[in-house]
N, C-alpha and C positions, 0 to 999 in steps of 0.2 A: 116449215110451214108458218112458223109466228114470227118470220121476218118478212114472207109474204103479206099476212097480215096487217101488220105494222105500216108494212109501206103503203097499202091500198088504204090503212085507214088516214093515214097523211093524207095520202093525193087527193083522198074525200075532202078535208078539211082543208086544204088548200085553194079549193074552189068555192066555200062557205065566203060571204060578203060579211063584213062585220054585225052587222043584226042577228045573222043566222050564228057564227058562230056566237055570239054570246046567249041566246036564245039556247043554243046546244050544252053550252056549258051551266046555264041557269038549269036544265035537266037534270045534268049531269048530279050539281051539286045537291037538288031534290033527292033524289037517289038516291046518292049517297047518305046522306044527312037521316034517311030515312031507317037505316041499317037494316032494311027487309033483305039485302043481297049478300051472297055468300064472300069471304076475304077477299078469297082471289078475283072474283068479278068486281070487288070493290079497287082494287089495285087497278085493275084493269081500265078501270071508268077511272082513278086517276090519271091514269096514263094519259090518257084521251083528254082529258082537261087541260092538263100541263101544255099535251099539244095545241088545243083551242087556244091558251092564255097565248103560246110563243104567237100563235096566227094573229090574233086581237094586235099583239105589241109592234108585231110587223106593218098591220094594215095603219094605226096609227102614227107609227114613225113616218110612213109615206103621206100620210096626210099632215102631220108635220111640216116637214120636208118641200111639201107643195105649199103649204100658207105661207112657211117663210119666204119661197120662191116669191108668190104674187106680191109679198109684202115687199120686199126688193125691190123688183118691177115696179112697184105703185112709189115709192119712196124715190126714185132714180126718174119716175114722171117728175116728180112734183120739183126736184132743183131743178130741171131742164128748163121746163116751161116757167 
């Protein structure tokens, strides 16, 4: 069952835009930081973070990715013309 879990709670975060997830992970880290929750729901609300952070670092690299693209493009106009 907690690899079911796991997986749904991925495919949730995978569909998060980056606002939402960092917005999730500022919770998260509330939360935590607060030590009102028991170890294991603290591990657990790790978990979930770590995942947010890889999501953040993905949606980033692709917006990366695309600036250098335009920057190309725009760079490759300007010796042409």
């Amino acid at each position: 069952m907690r690899e079911f879990e796991i997986m749904a709670e991925k495919n949730n975060i995978s569909k998060l835009d980056f606002e939402q997830a960092i917005g999730e992970l500022t919770k998260l880290v509330g939360s935590i930081e607060q030590g009102d929750i028991p170890l294991e729901d603290s591990i657990k609300q790790y978990e979930k973070g770590m995942s947010l952070i890889k999501h953040c670092r993905q949606i980033l690299k692709s917006a990366e990715e695309r600036i250098e693209k335009i920057s190309e493009q725009h760079s490759q106009g300007e010796t042409k013309g």
